[in-house]
C-alpha positions as CSV (number, residue, x, y, z in Angstrom):
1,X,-30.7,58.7,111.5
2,X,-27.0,58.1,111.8
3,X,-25.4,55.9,108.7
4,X,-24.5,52.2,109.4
5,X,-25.5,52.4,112.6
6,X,-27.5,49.3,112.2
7,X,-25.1,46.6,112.3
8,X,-23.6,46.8,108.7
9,X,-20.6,48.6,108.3
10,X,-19.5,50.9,105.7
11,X,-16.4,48.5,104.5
12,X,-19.0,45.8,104.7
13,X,-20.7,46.9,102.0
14,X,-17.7,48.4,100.4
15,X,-16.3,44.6,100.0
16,X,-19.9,43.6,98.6
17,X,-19.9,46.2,95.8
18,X,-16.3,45.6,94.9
19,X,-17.2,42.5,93.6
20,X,-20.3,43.4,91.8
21,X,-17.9,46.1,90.3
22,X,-15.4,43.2,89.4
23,X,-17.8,41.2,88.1
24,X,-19.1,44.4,85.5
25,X,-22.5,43.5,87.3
26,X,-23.7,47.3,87.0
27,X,-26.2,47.7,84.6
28,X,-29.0,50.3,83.9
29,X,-32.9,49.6,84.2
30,X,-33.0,47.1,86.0
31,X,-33.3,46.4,89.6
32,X,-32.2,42.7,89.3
33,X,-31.4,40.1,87.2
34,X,-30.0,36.8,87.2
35,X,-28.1,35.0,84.2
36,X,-27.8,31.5,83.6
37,X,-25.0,31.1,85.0
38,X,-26.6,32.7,88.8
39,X,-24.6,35.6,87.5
40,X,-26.7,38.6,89.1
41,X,-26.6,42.5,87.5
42,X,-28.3,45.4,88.8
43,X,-28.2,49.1,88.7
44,X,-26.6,50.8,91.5
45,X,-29.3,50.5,94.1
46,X,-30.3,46.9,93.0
47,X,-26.9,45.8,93.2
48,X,-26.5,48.0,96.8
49,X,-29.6,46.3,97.9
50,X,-28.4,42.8,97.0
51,X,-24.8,43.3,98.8
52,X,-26.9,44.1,102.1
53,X,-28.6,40.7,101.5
54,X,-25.8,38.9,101.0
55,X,-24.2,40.8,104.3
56,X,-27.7,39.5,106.3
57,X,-28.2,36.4,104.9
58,X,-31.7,37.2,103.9
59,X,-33.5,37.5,100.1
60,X,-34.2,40.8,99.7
61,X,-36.4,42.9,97.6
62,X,-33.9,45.0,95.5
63,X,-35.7,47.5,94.0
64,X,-37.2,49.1,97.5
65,X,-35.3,52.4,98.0
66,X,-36.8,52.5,101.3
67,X,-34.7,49.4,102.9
68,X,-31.7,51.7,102.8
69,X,-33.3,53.1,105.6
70,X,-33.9,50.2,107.6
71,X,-30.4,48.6,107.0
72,X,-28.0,51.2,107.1
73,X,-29.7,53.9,107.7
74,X,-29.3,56.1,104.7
75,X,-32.3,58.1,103.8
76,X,-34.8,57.0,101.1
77,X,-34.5,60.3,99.3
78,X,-30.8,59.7,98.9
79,X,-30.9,56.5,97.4
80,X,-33.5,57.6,94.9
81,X,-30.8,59.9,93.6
82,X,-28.5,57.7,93.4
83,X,-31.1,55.6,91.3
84,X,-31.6,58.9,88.9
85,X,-27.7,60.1,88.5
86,X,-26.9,56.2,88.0
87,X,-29.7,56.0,85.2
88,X,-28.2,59.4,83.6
89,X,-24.4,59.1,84.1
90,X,-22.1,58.2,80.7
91,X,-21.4,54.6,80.7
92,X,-17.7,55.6,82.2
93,X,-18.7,57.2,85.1
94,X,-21.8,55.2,85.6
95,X,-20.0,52.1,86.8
96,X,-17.8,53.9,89.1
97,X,-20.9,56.0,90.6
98,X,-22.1,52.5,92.8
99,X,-19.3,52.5,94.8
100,X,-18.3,56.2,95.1
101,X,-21.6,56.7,96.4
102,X,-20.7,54.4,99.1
103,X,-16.7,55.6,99.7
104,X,-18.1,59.0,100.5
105,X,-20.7,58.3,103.1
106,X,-19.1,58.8,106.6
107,X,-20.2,56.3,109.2
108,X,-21.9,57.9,111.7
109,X,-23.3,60.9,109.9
110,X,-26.7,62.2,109.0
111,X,-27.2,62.6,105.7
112,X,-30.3,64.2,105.9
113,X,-28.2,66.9,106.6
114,X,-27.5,67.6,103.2
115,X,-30.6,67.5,101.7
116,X,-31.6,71.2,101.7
117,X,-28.0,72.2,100.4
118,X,-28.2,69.8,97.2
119,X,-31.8,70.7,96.5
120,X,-31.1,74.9,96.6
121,X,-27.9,73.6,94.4
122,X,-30.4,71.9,91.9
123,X,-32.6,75.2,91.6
124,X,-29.9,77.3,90.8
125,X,-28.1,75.0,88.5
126,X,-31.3,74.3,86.6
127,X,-31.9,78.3,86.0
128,X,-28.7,79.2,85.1
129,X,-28.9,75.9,82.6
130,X,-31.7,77.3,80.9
131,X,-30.7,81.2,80.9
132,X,-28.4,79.5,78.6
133,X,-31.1,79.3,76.1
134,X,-30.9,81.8,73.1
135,X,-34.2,82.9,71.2
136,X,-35.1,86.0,69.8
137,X,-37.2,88.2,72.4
138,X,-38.8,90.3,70.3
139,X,-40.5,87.5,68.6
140,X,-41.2,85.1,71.4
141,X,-42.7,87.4,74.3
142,X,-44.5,84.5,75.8
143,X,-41.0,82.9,76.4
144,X,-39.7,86.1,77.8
145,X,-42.3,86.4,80.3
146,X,-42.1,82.4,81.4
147,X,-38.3,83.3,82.2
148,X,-39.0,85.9,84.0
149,X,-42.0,83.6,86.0
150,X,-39.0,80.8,86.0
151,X,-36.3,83.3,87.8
152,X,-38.8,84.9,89.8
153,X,-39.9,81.5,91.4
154,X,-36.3,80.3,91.6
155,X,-35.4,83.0,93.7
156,X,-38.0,82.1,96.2
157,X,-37.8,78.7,96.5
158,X,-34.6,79.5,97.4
159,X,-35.3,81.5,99.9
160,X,-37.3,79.2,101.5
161,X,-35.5,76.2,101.4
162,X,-32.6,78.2,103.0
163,X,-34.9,79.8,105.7
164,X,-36.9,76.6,106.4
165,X,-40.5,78.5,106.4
166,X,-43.5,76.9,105.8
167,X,-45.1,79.3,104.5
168,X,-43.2,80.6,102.3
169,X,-42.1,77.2,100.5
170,X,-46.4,77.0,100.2
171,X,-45.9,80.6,98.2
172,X,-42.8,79.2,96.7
173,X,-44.3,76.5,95.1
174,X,-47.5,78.4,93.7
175,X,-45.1,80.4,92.7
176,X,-43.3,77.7,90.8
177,X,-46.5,76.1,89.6
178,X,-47.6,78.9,87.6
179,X,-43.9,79.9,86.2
180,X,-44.3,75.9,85.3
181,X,-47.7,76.8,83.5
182,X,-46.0,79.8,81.9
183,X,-43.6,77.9,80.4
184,X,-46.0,75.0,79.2
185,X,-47.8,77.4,77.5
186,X,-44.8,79.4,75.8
187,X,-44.0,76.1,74.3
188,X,-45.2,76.2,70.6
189,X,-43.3,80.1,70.4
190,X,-39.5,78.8,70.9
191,X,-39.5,74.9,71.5
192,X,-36.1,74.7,73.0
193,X,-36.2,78.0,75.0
194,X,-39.5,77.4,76.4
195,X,-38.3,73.8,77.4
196,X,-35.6,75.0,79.2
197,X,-37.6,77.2,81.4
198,X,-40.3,74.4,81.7
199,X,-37.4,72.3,83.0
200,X,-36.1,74.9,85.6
201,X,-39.7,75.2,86.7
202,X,-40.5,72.2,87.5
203,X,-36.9,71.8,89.3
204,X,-38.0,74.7,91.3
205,X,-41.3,73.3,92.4
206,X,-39.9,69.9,93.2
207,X,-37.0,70.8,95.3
208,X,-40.1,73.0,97.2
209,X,-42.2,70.3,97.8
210,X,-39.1,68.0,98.4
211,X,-38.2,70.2,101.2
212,X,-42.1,70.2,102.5
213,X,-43.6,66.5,101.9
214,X,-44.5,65.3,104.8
215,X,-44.5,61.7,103.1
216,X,-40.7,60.1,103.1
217,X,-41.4,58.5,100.1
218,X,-43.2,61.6,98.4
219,X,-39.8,63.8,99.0
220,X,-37.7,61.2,97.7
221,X,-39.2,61.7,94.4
222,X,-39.5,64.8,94.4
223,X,-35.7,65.6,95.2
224,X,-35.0,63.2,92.3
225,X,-36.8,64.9,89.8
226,X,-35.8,67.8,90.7
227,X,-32.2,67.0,89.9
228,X,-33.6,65.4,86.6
229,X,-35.2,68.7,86.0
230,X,-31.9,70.3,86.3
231,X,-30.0,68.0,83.9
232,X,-32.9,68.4,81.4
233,X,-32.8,72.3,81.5
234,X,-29.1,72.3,81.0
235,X,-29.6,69.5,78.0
236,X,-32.6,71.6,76.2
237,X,-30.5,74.7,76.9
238,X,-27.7,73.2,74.8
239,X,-29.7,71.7,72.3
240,X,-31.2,75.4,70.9
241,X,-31.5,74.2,67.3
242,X,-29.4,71.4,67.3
243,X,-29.3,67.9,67.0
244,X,-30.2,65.1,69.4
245,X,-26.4,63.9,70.1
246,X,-26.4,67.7,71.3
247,X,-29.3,67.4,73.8
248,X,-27.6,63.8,74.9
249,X,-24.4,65.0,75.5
250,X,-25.5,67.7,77.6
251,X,-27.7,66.1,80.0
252,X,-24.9,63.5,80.5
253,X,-22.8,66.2,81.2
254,X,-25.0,67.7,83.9
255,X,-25.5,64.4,85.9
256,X,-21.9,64.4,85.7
257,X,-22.0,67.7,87.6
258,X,-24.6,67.1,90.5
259,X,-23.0,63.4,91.2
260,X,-19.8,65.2,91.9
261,X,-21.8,67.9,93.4
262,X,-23.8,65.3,95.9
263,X,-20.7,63.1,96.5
264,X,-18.9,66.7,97.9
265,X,-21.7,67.5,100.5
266,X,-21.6,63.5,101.4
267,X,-18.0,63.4,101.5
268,X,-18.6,66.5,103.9
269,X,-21.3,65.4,106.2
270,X,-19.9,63.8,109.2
């Protein structure tokens, strides 16, 4: 899978998000909408989707993910993310992210290339979010023990992804699953704490089974979550007895991180 190698170029679509930028037609959840006017507004992969219909000629259905694949080949799993950081960004950097997503994709190169690099990124940027957390250890042994479960199963998700074995991303996960069950269970003892280790968990066993699916579409979400996961470990890390704006403001911050992240290792893919 080689991007626009299908007939649609990369300025192409370039020209077609321009003007959806122009015409402030980036909005969140929603795939597509029209005004009264005929105005239409769409998040970034709605509005993505649209610009390759207007390219074709052809109606298309813009809240398929998977049609990034069949018109300029750009994997599914990729434009799910781009679906989850546009959803999480700050309204600043959110209507910018539609067409830097775009400006750093070289023609020609195969981004799924990059996927095991961002996911083992996403695992250790989750567990170092939630390492973050502070709670007293003495008093919450339960959430002592899911951290350790949570680093533990970090580490070898890690080592799988970068080592590509199937059977140890099976172990990896299991692994993963239980620290995830760990850290479900620690929950009453320290709320916050034990949320940020239930987020790093679950980051850990979806970039695993991201790595593994066999079905496209299954990966795709998984490598989204698991990005999600890592924004909401860094956010409940933060947010250790305090307020909501807190928790907000962190996770905002952390999709700010893995879009510049992702847009690197595009930038970077040739």
């Amino acid at each position: 899978m080689r991007a626009f190698s299908k007939g649609i170029t990369k300025q192409e679509i370039l020209t077609e998000m321009y003007k959806h930028k122009a015409a402030d037609a980036f909005i969140k959840n929603t795939y597509g909408e029209t005004d009264e006017s005929g105005k239409f507004f769409g998040c970034a992969v709605g509005c993505s989707l649209k610009s390759i219909g207007q390219i074709k000629g052809i109606d298309i259905d813009t809240s398929r993910h998977v049609l990034y694949e069949k018109y300029v080949d750009v994997p599914e799993w990729l434009a799910r993310l781009q679906d989850r950081i546009f959803e999480g960004l700050p309204d600043k950097e959110r209507t910018e992210w539609p067409t830097r997503f775009w400006e750093a994709i070289n023609e020609g190169s195969d981004l799924n290339e990059i996927k095991t690099p961002f996911l083992i990124y996403i695992v250790k940027e989750a567990l170092a979010a939630a390492k973050t957390a502070k709670y007293d250890e003495a008093e919450n042994p339960q959430v002592k023990e899911a951290f350790e479960k949570v680093e533990v199963a970090s580490n070898k998700v890690i080592e799988a992804l970068e080592s590509g074995d199937e059977h140890k991303l099976k172990a990896a996960r299991a692994a993963a699953h239980a620290a995830y069950a760990a850290a479900d269970a620690a929950d009453a003892a320290a709320k916050a704490a034990a949320h940020a280790a239930h987020a790093a968990a679950y980051a850990a066993y979806a970039a695993a089974h991201a790595a593994d699916a066999a079905d496209a579409a299954d990966a795709a979400y998984a490598a989204a979550h698991a990005a999600y996961a890592a924004a909401d470990a860094a956010a409940h890390a933060a947010a250790y007895a305090a307020a909501d704006a807190a928790y907000a403001a962190a996770k905002a911050a952390a999709y700010v991180k893995h879009s510049e992240k992702l847009l690197e290792l595009m930038k970077g893919c040739e």
